[in-house]
C-alpha positions in Angstrom: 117.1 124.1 27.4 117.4 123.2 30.9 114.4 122.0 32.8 112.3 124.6 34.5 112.8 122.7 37.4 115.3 120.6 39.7 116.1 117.2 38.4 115.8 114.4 40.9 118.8 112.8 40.9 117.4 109.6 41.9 120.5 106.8 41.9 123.1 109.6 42.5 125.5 109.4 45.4 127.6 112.1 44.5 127.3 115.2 46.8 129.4 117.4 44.9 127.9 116.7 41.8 124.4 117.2 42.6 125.0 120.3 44.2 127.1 121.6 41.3 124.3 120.5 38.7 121.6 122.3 41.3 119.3 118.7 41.5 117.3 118.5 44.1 118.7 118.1 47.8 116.8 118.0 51.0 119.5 119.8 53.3 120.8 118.1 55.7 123.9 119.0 56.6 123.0 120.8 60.0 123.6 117.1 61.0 126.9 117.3 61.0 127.6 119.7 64.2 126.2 116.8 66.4 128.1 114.0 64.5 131.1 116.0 65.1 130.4 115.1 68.9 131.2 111.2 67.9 134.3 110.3 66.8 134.1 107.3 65.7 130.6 106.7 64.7 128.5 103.8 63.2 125.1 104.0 61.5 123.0 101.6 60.0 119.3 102.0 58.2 117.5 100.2 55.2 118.7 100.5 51.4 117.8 103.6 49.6 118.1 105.8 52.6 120.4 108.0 51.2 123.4 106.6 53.3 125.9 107.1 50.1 125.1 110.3 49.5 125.7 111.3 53.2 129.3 109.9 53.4 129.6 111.5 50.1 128.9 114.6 51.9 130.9 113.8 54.5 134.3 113.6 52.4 133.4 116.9 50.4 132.5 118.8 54.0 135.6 117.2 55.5 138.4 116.6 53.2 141.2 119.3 52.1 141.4 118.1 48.8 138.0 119.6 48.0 138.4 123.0 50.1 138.8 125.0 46.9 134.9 124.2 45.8 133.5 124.4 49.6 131.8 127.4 48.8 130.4 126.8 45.6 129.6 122.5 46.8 127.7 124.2 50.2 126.3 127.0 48.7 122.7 127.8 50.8 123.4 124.6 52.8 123.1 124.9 56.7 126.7 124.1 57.1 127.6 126.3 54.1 126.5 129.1 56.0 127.5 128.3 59.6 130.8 126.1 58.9 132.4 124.3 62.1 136.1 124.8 62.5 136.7 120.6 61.7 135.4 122.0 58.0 138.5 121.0 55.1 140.8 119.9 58.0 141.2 115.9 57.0 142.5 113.9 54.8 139.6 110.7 54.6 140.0 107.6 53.3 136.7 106.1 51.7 135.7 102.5 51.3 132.7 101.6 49.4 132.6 97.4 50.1 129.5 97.0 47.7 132.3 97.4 44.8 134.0 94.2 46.5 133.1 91.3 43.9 131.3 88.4 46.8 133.0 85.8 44.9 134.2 83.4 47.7 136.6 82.0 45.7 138.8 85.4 45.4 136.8 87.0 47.8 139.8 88.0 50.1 142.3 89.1 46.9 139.1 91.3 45.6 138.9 92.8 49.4 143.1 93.5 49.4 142.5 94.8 45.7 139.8 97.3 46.4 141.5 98.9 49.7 144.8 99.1 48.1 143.1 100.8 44.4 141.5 103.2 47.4 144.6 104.0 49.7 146.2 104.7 46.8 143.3 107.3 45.2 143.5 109.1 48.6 147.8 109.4 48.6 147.8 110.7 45.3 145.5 113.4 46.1 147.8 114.7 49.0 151.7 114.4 47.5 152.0 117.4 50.2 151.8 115.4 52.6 152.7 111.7 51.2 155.8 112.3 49.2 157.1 109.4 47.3 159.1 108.0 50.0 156.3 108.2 52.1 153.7 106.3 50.0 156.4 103.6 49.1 156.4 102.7 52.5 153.6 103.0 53.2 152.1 100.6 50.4 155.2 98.1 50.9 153.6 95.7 53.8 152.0 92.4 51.5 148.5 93.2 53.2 145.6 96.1 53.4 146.1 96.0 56.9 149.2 96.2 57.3 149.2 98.9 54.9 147.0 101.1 57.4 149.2 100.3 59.9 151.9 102.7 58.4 149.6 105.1 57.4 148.2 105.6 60.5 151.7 105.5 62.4 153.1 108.0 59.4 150.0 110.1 59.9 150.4 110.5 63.8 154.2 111.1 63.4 153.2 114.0 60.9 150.3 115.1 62.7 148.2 114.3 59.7 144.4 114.0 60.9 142.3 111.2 58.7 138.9 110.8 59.1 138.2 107.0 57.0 134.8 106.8 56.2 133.1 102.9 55.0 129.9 102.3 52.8 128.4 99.3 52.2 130.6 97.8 55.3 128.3 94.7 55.4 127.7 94.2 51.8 129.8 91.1 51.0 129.7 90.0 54.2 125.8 89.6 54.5 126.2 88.1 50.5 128.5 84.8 51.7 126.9 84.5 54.8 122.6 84.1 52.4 125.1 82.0 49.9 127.8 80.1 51.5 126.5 79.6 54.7 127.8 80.3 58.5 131.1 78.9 58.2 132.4 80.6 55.1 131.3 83.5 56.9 133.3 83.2 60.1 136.7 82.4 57.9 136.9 85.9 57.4 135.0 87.9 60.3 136.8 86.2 63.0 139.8 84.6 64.2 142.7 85.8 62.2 140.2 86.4 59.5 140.9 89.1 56.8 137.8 91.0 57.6 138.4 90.9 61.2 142.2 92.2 60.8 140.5 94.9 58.9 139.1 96.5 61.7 141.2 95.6 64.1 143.7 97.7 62.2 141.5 100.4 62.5 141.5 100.2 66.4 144.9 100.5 66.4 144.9 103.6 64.2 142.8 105.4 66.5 145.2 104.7 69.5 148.0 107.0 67.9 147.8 110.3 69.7 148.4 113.6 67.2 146.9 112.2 63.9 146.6 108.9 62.9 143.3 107.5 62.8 140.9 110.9 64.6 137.6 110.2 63.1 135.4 107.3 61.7 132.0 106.9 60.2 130.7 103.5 58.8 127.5 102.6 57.6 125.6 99.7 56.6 121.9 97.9 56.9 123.1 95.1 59.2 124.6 95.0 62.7 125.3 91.7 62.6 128.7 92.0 60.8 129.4 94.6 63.4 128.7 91.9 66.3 131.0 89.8 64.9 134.3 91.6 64.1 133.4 93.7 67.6 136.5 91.8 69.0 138.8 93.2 67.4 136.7 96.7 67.2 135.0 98.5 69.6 135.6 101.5 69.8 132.7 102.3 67.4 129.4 104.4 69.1 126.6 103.0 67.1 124.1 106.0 66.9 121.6 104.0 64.8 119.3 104.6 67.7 120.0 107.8 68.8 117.1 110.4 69.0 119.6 112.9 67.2 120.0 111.0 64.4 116.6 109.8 63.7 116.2 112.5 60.6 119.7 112.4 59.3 118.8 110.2 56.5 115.4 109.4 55.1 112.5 112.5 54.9 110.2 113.1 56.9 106.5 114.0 55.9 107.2 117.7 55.7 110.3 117.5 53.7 108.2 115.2 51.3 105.1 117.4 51.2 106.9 120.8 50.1 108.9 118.8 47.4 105.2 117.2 45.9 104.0 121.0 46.6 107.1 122.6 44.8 106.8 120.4 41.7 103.0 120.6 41.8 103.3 124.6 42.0 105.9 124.6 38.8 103.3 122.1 36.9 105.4 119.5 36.3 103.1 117.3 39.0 99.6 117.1 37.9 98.2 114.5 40.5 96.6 115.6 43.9 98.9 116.3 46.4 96.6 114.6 49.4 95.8 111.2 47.6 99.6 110.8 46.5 100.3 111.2 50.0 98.4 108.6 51.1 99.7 106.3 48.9 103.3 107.3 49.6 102.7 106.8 53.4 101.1 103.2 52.6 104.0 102.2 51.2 106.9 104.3 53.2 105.8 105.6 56.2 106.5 104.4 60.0 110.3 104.4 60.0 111.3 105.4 63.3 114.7 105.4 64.9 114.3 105.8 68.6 111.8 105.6 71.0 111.7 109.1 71.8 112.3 110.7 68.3 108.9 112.5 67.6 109.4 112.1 63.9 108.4 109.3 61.0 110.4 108.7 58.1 
């Protein structure tokens, strides 16, 4: 028998899937009206934040391919209720770099590997609007950059909106620079570096008026990489310290307290709410965002 309960899907990133299994999710998804304010957006908080399971959410609220299961996905949500007209209008293109192996060695093949294995995931999904001429052009350049480069001119000719979202954008990146030092580091974040082209791609992308490139969120737990490749990328509002995203991710005290309370109320929780509290804030508490947020996480 099923648990009397909700499961806490602790190490899941998968929006879709938690909501369809009913775990437990703090809703936050009224977010998304004021993200919908940035276009091209970057975030970054400690691990464990939930920061993959909100650009999880973000390709389920935002992507066509998924518009058949919006209603049952959204179900009792904030947004699920109250929708915004960007809802199911994009195509995205998702990168997670913490599946990039840091090998320095291969590290730039791994990088080309990975993007290509996920441009590919995201034309197969639309052959409505990537036929097969289409995607052999546009996975005929010899590089991942290049490669966007014709998806995002394609895309703007077609008036094809994509919304490309990035997790873990710093992950490799921060691994070489702890293990291999400063100058490994800048082979690849700037100059002519791989990394570098990356986003500078990306730029271009957004330049292309009528689709192309129309929305961007990254996310990571460093700026640093960000400082570096900013040459070839700025277009980027990073919102990490913005008062109006200072709950997106994380909980705050409340949320916490009425999930101890729930699972204390359905006996499944036998210690006292007050004293696990205390020990949860020892440990967790004092996150806070921006000066003026009112709110620890």
């Amino acid at each position: 028998m099923p648990p009397a309960h909700p499961r806490i899907p602790y190490g899941e990133a998968d929006f879709r899937r938690i909501r369809l299994n009913r775990w437990l999710y703090v809703d936050k998804t009224r977010f998304l009206r004021r993200l919908e304010q940035e276009r091209y957006a970057f975030l970054i908080r400690p691990r464990r934040f939930g920061k993959s399971l909100w650009i999880s959410l973000l390709e389920n609220y935002y992507d066509r391919f998924w518009a058949d299961g919006f209603n049952a996905t959204f179900a009792g949500t904030d947004i699920g209720q109250h929708p915004t007209g960007e809802q199911s209008r994009y195509v995205t293109l998702r990168f997670n770099f913490s599946a990039v192996n840091d090998k320095l060695e291969t590290l730039e093949r791994e990088f080309e590997t990975y993007c290509l294995i996920a441009l590919r995931g995201t034309l197969r999904r639309h052959p409505d609007l990537f036929p097969e001429a289409a995607v052999r052009d546009i996975l005929a350049p010899p590089s991942i950059a290049s490669k966007l480069s014709e998806l995002f001119w394609y895309a703007g000719d077609h008036d094809i909106p994509l919304y490309v979202l990035i997790d873990e954008y710093d992950n490799f990146a921060n691994t070489v620079l702890a293990y291999h030092g400063a100058e490994a580091y800048h082979s690849f974040t700037h100059g002519g570096g791989f990394y570098r082209n990356f986003f500078a791609t990306l730029k271009s992308g957004a330049d292309r008026s009528g689709g192309g490139l129309e929305r961007l969120f990254i996310t990571g737990v460093s700026p640093v990489n960000m400082d570096d490749v900013t040459s070839g990328f700025n277009i980027g509002k990073n919102i990490s310290l913005h008062s109006d995203f200072n709950e997106m991710v994380g909980f705050t005290e409340p949320e916490v307290r009425r999930l101890v309370d729930t699972y204390r109320d359905l006996g499944v929780f036998n210690q006292d709410v007050e004293t696990a509290m205390g020990i949860m804030s020892g440990w967790y508490n004092g996150y806070r965002f921006a000066e003026e947020a009112a709110t620890d996480l």
